[in-house]
N, C-alpha and C positions, 0 to 999 in steps of 0.2 A: 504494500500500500504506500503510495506516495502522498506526502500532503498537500494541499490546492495552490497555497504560496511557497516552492520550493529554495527561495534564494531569502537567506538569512544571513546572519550576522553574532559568532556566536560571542556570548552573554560574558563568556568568561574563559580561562583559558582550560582547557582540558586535553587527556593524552589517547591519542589515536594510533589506529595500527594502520602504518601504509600500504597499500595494494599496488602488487600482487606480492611485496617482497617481503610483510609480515613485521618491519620494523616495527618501532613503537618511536612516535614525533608528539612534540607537547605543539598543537596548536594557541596560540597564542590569540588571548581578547580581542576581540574584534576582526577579526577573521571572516571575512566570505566565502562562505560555503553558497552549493546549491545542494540538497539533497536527493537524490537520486532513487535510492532502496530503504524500506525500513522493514524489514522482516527480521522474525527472529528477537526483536528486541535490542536490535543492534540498527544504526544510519551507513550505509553507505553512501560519501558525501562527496563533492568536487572541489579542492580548491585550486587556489594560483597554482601548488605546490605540486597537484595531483590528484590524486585517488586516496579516501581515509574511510574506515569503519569507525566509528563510536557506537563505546557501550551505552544501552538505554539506557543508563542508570545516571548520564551525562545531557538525558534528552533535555533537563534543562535550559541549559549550555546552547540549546538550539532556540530556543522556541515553544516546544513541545513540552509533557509531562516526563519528568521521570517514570521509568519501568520497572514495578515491582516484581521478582521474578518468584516468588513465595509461590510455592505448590501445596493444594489443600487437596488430598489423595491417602487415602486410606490404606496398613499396611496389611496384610497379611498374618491371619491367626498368630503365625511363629514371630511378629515383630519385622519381616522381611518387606524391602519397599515392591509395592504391587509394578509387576510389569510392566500395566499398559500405561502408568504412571508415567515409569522411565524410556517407553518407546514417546511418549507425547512430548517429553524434553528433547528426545533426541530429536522431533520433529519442529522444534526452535529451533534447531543450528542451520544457517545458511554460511553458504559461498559467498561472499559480498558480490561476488561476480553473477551470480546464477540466482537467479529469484527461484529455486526449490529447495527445497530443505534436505539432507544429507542422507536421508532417510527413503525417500522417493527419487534423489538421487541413485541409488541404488550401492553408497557409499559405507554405509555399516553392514558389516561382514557379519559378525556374533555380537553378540553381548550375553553374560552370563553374570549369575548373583554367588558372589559364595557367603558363608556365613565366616563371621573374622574370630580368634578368640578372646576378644575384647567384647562379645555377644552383639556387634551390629553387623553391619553388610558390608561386602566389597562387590562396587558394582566392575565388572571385565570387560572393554569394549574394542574390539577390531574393525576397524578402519582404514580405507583408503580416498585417496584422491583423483580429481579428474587425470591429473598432469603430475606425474616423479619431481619435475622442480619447481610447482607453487610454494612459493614461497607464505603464502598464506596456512599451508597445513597445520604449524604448531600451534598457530591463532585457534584454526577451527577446531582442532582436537583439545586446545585447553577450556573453550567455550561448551563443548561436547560434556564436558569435566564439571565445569560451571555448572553448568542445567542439571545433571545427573545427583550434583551432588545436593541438591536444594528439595528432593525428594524424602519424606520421614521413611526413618529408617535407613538408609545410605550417609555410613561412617566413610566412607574411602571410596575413589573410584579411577580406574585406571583407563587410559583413553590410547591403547596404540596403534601407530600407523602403521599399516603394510603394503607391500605390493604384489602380493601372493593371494590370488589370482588379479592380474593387471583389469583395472578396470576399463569397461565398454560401456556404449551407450544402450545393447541391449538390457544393461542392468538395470537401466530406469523402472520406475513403475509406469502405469497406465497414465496414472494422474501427473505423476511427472513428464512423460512425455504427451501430453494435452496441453501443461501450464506452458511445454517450450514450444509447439509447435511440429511436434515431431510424429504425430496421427493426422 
């Protein structure tokens, strides 16, 4: 979703991750932005400088509301966080590049819960990328992390990348390839 006035000015200075190379740059006060993507709860934004993501949690900073990312989801008799819980987080994470989410991307390989012995959960998550050198990967896999671990019941959660089996476009889902164009 984009907003209807996308060219802002932001409020105050806050730190952004540049695209496609995954840096991390402190935009500074007063800054021109255009906003481009807002999925996920993350901005994907234009400035002088280039290509940025900002965390919603910075949507002040824009214009917009801050993004609370609090999950109300119920665990599982054993105290274990509910699956569809942590598949609905993983379906926050975007590409800043790609308006689908990582998930209908066809970008999460596994994910599996173990129980820790500390008596919470470690959530396990296998992942790949469109492309071996986006530089964005360790962004989205720490965001993947983010979301995952905002889930009750998820003490720990581990987010890695692989490229075992190299990813295609056949992996898309249906819906994701509707939202790109590709039915």
């Amino acid at each position: 979703m984009i907003p209807k006035n996308r060219d802002r000015v932001l409020s105050r200075e806050v730190t952004a991750t540049q695209i496609p190379s995954g840096e991390k740059s402190l935009l500074p006060t007063g800054t021109r932005i255009q906003i481009h993507q807002t999925l996920g709860g993350s901005y994907t934004v234009q400035t002088d400088h280039g290509l940025f993501r900002i965390d919603g949690k910075d949507g002040d900073a824009l214009g917009e509301e801050a993004s609370d990312h609090s999950v109300e989801a119920a665990t599982l008799a054993d105290g274990a966080p509910n699956p569809e819980a942590l598949w609905d987080q993983l379906r926050k994470v975007y590409d800043p590049e790609i308006p689908v989410n990582i998930v209908d991307l066809g970008l999460v390989y596994s994910m599996d819960v173990e129980k820790t012995p500390e008596a919470s959960f470690k959530v396990n998550v296998a992942m790949t990328l469109t492309a071996p050198g986006c530089g964005m990967g360790p962004a989205i896999a720490e965001d993947a992390k983010g979301k995952i671990l905002l889930v009750p019941g998820v003490g720990d959660a581990d987010v890695r990348i692989t490229w075992d089996p190299p990813w295609n476009q056949s992996m898309i889902s249906e819906e994701g390839k509707m939202k790109l164009g590709l039915v």
